[in-house]
C-alpha positions in Angstrom: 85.8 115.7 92.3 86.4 114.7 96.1 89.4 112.8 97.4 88.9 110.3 100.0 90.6 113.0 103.1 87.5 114.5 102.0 84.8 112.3 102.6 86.1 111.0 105.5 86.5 114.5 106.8 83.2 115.0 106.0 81.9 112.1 107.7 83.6 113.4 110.8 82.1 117.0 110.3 78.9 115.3 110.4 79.3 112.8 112.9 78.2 109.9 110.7 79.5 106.8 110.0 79.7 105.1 106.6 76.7 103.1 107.3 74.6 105.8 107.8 76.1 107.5 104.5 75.8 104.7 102.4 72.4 105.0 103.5 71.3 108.3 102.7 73.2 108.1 99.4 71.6 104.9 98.3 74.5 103.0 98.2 76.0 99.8 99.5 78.3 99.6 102.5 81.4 98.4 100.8 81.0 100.8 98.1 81.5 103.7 100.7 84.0 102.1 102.4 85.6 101.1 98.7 85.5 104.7 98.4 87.3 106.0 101.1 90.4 103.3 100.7 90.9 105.0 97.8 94.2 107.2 97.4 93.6 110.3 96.3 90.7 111.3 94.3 87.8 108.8 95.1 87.5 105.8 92.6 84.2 104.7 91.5 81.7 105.3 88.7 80.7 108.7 88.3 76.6 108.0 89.2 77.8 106.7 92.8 80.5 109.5 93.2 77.2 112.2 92.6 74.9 110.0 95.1 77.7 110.6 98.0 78.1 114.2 97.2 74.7 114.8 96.7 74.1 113.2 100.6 76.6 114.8 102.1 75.6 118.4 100.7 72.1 117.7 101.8 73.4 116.8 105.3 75.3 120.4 105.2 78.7 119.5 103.7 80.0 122.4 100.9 83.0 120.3 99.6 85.6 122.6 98.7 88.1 122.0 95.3 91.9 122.8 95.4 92.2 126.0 95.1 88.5 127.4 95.4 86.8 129.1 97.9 83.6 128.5 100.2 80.2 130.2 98.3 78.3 129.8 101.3 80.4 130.9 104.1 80.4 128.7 107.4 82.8 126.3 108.6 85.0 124.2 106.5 88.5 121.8 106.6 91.4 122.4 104.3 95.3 121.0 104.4 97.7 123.8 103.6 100.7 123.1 101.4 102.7 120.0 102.4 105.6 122.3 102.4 104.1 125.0 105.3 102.5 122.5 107.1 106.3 120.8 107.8 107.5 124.4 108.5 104.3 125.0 111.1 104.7 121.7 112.6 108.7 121.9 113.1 107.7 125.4 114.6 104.7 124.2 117.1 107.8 121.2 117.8 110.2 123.9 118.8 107.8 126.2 121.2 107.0 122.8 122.4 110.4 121.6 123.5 111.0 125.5 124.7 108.0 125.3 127.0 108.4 122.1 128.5 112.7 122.3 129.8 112.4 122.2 133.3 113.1 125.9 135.4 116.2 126.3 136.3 116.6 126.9 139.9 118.8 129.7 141.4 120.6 129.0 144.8 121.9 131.8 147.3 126.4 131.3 147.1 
């Protein structure tokens, strides 16, 4: 199914907001936005959950599952592994602390 990171990702990709997506999937406004409060997997009956993915691939969305990979090619958004993205994020944290110490400035005795 599609987690609510997803469609809100999605909505970003697009450059849509939930109006307009509640629109074009034929569904109300707080049903989207019911949707993306959701934690996790999206909530909601399974005929609303097809009418959303159903928009957003005919808007030029290919949602991709946990573990799967794009059929179509093109651009997509995915999180890595809780666990790497800490590592990369104390890494980029480090270079960034590096980088940014003032020079040190050599005088003539």
């Amino acid at each position: 199914m599609i987690t609510a990171s997803q469609l809100r990702a999605a909505r970003a990709l697009l450059g849509i907001d939930q109006l307009l997506l509640a629109q074009r999937a034929k569904l109300s406004l707080p049903t989207i936005q019911r949707m993306e409060s959701s934690g996790g997997l999206v909530r909601g009956n399974v005929d609303s959950l097809v009418k959303v993915v159903q928009a957003l691939e005919d808007m030029g969305v290919e949602l991709i599952g946990e573990g799967s990979s794009s059929t179509m090619g093109g651009r997509g958004v995915r999180l890595r592994e809780r666990e790497l993205r800490t590592t990369m994020r104390e890494q980029k944290l480090g270079a960034s602390q590096t980088a940014m110490r003032p020079a040190r400035s050599v005088s003539d005795p």
